[in-house]
KOLSE-64700 format. One record per residue (C-alpha): residue number from 0; residue in one letter; x, y, z. Coordinates in Angstrom, 1 decimal. Layout:
residues N
(NUM,a,(X,Y,Z))
...
end
This chain:
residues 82
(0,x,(16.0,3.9,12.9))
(1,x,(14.9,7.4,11.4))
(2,x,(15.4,10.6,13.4))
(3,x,(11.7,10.4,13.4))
(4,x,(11.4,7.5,15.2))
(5,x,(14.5,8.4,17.5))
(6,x,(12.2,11.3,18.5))
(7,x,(9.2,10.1,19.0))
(8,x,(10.3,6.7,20.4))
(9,x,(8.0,4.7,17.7))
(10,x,(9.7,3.0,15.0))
(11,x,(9.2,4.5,10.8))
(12,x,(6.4,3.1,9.0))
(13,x,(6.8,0.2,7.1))
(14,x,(7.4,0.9,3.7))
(15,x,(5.5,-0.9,1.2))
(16,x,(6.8,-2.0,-2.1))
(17,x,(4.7,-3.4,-5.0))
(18,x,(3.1,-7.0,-4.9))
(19,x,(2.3,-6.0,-1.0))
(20,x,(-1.0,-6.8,0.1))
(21,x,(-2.5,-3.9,2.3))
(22,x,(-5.5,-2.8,4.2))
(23,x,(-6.4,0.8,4.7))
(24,x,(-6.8,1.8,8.7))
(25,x,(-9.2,4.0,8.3))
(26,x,(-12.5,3.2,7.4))
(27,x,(-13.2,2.7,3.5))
(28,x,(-16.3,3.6,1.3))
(29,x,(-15.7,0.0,0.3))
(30,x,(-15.5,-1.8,2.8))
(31,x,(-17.1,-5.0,1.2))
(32,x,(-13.6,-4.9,-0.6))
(33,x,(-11.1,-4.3,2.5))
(34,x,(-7.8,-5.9,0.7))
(35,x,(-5.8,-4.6,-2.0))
(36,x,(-2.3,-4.8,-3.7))
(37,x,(0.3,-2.2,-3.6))
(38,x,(0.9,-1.2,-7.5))
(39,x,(3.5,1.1,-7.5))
(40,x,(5.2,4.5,-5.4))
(41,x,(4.7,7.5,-7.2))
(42,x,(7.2,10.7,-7.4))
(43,x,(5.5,12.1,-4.7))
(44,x,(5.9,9.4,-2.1))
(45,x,(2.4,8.2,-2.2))
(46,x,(1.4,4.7,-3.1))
(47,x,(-1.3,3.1,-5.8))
(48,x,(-3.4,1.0,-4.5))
(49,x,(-5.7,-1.2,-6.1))
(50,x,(-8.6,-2.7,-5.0))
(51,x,(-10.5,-5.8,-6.6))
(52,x,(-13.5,-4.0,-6.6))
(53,x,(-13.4,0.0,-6.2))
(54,x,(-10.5,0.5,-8.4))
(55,x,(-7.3,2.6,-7.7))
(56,x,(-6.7,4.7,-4.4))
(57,x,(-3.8,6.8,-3.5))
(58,x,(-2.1,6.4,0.0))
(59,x,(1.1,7.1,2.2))
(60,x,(2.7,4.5,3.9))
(61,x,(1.3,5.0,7.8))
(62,x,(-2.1,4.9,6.5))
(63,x,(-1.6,1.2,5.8))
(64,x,(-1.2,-1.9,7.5))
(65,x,(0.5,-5.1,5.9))
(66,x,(-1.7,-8.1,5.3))
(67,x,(0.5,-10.2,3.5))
(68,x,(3.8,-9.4,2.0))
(69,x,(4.9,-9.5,-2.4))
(70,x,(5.3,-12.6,-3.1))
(71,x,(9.5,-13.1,-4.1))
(72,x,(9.5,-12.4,-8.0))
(73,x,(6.3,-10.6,-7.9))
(74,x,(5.5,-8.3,-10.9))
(75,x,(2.5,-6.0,-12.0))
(76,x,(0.3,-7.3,-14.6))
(77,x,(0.4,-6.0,-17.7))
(78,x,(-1.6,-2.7,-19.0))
(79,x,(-5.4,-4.1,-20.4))
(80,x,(-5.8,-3.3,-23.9))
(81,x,(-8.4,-2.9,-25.8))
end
């Protein structure tokens, strides 16, 4: 356990690794497009995000809660070109 969940007495966010399906818990300005996959952790911690429909989003780890776990093997897909 973390010293942050030793002093608080709630257990360290989950953190997310790419190929992890996610929901945001707060409310969305999508919210016809609730689900999306967890792309990759940037240097500062945060996480990118992308939807289906609205695209790339930035967020930390609590503000996330896990609807299905990466698939074993899971990997990006490649850049689009043009």
């Amino acid at each position: 356990m973390s010293d942050e969940g030793r002093l608080t007495g709630s257990p360290a966010p989950r953190r997310f690794v790419p190929g992890d399906q996610v929901t945001p818990r707060e409310a969305t300005d999508h919210p016809e497009d609730p689900v999306g996959t967890v792309m990759t952790r940037v240097s500062t911690g945060e996480l990118l995000v992308a939807f289906p429909l609205a695209g790339g989003e930035m967020y930390l780890d609590e503000e996330l809660d896990l609807v299905e776990p990466a698939p074993p093997g899971w990997t990006p897909p490649p850049p689009a070109t043009s």
